[in-house]
C-alpha positions as CSV (number, residue, x, y, z in Angstrom):
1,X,0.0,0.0,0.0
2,X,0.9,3.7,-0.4
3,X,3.6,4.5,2.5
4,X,1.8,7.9,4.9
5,X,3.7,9.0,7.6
6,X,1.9,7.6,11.1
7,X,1.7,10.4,13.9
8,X,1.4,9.4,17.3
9,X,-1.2,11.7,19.3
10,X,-1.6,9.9,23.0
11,X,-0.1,6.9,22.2
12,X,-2.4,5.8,19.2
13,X,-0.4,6.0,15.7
14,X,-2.8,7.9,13.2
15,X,-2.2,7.5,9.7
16,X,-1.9,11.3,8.7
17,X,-4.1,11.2,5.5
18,X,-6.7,13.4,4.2
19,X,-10.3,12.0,3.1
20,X,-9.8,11.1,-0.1
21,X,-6.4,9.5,0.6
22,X,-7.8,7.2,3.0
23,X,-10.0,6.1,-0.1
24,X,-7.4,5.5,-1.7
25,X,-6.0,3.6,0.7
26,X,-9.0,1.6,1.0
27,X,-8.8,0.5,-2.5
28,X,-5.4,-0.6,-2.5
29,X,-6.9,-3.0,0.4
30,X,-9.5,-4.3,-1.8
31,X,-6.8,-4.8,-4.9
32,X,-4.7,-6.7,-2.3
33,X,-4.3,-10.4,-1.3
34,X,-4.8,-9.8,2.6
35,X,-7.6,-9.2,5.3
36,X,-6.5,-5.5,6.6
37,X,-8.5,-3.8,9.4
38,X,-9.8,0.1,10.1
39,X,-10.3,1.9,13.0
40,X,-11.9,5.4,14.0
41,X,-10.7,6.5,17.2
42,X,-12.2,9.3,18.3
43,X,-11.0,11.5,21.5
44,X,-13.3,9.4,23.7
45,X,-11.8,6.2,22.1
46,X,-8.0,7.6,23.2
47,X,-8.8,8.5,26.4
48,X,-10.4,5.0,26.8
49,X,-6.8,3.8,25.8
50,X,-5.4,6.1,28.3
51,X,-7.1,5.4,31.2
52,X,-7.1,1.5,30.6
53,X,-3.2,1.1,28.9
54,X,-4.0,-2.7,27.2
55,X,-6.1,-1.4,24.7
56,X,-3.6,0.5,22.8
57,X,-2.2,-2.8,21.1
58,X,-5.6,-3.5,20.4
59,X,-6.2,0.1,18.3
60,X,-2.3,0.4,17.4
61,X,-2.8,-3.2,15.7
62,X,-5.2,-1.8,12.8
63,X,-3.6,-1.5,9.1
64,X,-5.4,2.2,8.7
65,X,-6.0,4.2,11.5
66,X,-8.0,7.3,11.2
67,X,-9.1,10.3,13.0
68,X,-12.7,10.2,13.3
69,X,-13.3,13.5,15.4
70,X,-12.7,17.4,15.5
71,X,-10.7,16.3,19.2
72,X,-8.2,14.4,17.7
73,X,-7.5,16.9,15.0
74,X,-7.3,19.2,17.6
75,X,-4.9,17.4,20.0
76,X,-2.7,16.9,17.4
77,X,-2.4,20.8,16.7
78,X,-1.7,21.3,20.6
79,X,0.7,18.6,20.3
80,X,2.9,20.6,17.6
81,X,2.2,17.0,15.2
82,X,-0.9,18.5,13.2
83,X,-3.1,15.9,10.8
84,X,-4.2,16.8,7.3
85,X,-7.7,16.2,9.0
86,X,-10.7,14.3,10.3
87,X,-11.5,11.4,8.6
88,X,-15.2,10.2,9.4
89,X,-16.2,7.0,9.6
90,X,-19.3,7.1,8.4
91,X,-17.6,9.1,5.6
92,X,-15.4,7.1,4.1
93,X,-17.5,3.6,4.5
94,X,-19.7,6.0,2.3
95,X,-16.9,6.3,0.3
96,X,-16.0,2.8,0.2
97,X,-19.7,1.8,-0.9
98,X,-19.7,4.4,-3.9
99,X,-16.2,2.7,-5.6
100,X,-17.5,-0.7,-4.8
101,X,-21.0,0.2,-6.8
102,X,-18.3,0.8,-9.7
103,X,-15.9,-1.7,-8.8
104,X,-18.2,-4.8,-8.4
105,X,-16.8,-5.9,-5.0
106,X,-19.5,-7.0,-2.8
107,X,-20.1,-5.9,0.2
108,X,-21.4,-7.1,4.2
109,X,-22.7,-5.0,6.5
110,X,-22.3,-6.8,9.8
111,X,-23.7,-5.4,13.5
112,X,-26.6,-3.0,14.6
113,X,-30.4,-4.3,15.5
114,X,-32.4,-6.9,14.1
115,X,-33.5,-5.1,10.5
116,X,-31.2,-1.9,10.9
117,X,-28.2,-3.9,8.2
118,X,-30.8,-4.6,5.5
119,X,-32.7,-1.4,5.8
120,X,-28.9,0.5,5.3
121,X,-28.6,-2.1,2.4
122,X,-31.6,-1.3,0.9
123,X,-30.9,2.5,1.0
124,X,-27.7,2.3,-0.1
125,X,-27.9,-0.2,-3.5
126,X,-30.8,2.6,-4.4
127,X,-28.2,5.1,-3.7
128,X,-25.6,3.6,-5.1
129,X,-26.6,1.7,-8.0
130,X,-24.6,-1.2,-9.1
131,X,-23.6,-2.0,-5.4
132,X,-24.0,-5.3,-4.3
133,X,-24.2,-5.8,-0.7
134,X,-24.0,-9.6,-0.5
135,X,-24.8,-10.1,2.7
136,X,-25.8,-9.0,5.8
137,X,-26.4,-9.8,9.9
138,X,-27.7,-8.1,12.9
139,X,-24.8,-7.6,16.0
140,X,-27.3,-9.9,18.5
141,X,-25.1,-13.3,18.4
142,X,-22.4,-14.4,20.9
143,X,-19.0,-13.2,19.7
144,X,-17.3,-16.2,21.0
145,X,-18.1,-19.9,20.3
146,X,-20.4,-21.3,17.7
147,X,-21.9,-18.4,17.1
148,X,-19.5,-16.1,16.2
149,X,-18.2,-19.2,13.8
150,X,-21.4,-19.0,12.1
151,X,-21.3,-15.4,11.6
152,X,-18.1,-15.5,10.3
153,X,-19.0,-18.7,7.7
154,X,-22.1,-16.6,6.5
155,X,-19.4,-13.7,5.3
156,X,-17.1,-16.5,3.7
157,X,-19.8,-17.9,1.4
158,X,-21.2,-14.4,0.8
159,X,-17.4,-13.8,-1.0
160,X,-18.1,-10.0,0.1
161,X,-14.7,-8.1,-0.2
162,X,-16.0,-5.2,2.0
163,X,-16.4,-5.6,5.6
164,X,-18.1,-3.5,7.8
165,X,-18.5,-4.4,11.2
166,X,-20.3,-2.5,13.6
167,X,-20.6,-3.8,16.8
168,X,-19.8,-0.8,18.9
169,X,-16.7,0.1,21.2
170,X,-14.1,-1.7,22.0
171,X,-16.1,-4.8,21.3
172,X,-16.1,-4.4,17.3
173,X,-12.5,-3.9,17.0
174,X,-11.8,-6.9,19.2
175,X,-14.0,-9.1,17.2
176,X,-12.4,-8.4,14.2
177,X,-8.8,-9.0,15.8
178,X,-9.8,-12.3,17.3
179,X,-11.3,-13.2,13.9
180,X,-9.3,-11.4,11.1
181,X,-7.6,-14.3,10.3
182,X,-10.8,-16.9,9.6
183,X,-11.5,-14.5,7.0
184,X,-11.0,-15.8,3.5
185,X,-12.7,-13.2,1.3
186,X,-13.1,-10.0,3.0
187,X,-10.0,-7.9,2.1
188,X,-11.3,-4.1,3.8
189,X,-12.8,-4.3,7.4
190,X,-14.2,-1.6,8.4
191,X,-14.8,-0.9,12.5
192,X,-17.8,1.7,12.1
193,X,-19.8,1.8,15.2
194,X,-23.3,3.5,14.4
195,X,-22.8,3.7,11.1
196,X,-25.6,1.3,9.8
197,X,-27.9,3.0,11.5
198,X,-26.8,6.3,9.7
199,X,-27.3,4.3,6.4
200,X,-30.3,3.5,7.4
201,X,-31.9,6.6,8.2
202,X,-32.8,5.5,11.6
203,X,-29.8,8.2,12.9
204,X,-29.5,11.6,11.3
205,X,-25.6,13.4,11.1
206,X,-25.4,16.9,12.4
207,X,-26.5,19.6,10.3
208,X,-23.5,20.4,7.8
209,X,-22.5,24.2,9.9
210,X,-21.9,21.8,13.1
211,X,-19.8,19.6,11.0
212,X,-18.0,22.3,9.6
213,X,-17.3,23.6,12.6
214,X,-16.3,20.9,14.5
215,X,-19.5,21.1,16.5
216,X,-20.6,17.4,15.8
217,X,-20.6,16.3,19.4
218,X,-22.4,19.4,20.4
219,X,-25.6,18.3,18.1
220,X,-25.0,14.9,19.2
221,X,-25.9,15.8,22.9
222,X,-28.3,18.5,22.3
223,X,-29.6,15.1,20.5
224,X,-29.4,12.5,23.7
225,X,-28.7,14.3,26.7
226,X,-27.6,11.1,28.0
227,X,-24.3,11.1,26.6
228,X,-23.2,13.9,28.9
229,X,-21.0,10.9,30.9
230,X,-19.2,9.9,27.4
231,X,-18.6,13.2,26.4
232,X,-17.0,14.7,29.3
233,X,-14.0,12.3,27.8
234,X,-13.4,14.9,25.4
235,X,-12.4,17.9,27.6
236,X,-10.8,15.6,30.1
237,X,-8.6,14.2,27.0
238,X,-8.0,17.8,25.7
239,X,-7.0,18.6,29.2
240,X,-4.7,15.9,29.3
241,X,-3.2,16.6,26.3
242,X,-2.6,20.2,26.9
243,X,-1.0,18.7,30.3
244,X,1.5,16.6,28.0
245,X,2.5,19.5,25.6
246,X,3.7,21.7,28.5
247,X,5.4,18.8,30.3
248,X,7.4,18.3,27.1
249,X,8.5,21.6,26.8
């Protein structure tokens, strides 16, 4: 694959690539002859790797690792080791979707509630017309043991070369790891959370100005006030960050 330069913000090494790169990227991993993973860490997924030290292996072990929030970005500006940008999840499996439509590679769509995967499949073959999501499977099934085997079987025989398993934090990303390597088909796996439902229409993005402006977790709690918890990570990992740029000086 194309060589980027890797930058480490808070111990998690970020593949410094812009949008469009990363898609590029991704098709290199669909050309190839090998199962390569994707993570999204975000600023609450870093400070989860902060506070609890053994999953940084776990998110350090993925082939592309992307920035998938304004607080990363930001982190890495405060840490003097800026990224070309954020690269959102939900984006670039987008992205991945709309080359595949043209490409032919078929894809799975792997995790959320009963229904959610084939509604997102649905919407996105009318979307994207030629794709060919070959198979799909709701995130309700043990993720050890026989079940987890059948899971894994189903996206064999489907022969779909795009991956996306959403299964939520850290337990998608661990599945994957555990299982990359009973993978015979899938050459891009994709670790994006609540993207399916997105797909699906059953979540709606922040307006574009929030986006823009980096205000995407804003809209997200003005959304489900219930995330307050969760997203007090993100000033407690800024915080922490700012601690680490002065104690480097």
């Amino acid at each position: 694959m194309t060589a980027y330069e890797k930058i480490n913000i808070r111990g998690v090494d970020f593949l410094n690539v812009s949008p469009a790169e990363a898609a590029e990227v991704g098709k290199e991993m669909l050309a190839g002859d090998k199962v390569c993973t994707v993570f999204t860490p975000n600023a609450e997924i870093v400070q989860l790797c902060i506070e609890q030290n053994e999953y940084y292996d776990l998110y350090n072990s993925g082939d592309m690792v992307v920035a998938d929030g304004a607080g990363v970005v930001k982190a890495a500006k405060i840490l003097g080791k800026p990224l070309k940008g954020k690269v959102a999840g939900v984006e670039l499996g987008e992205a991945m979707l709309a080359y595949c439509a043209k490409s032919g590679d078929g894809a799975f769509f792997l995790g959320a509630k009963p229904g959610v995967a084939e509604e997102a499949a649905r919407r996105m073959t009318e979307k994207y017309p030629g794709l060919q999501v070959v198979g799909t499977n709701d995130g309700y099934f043990q993720k050890t043991g026989s079940e987890s085997d059948a899971v894994i079987e189903k996206i064999n025989q489907s022969g779909a070369k795009l991956l996306f398993v959403c299964l939520g934090v850290p337990v998608q990303e661990q599945w994957l790891s555990a299982n990359r390597d009973k993978l015979t088909t899938a050459r891009m796996c994709m670790c994006l959370g609540g993207s399916l439902d997105v797909y699906a229409g059953m979540v709606k993005r922040a307006p574009k100005i929030f986006i823009k402006l980096s205000l995407e977790w804003l809209y997200r709690l003005l959304k489900e006030p219930k995330r307050l918890g969760r997203m007090m990570k993100l000033p407690k990992f800024l915080i922490g960050t700012y601690a680490e740029r002065f104690h480097t000086k």
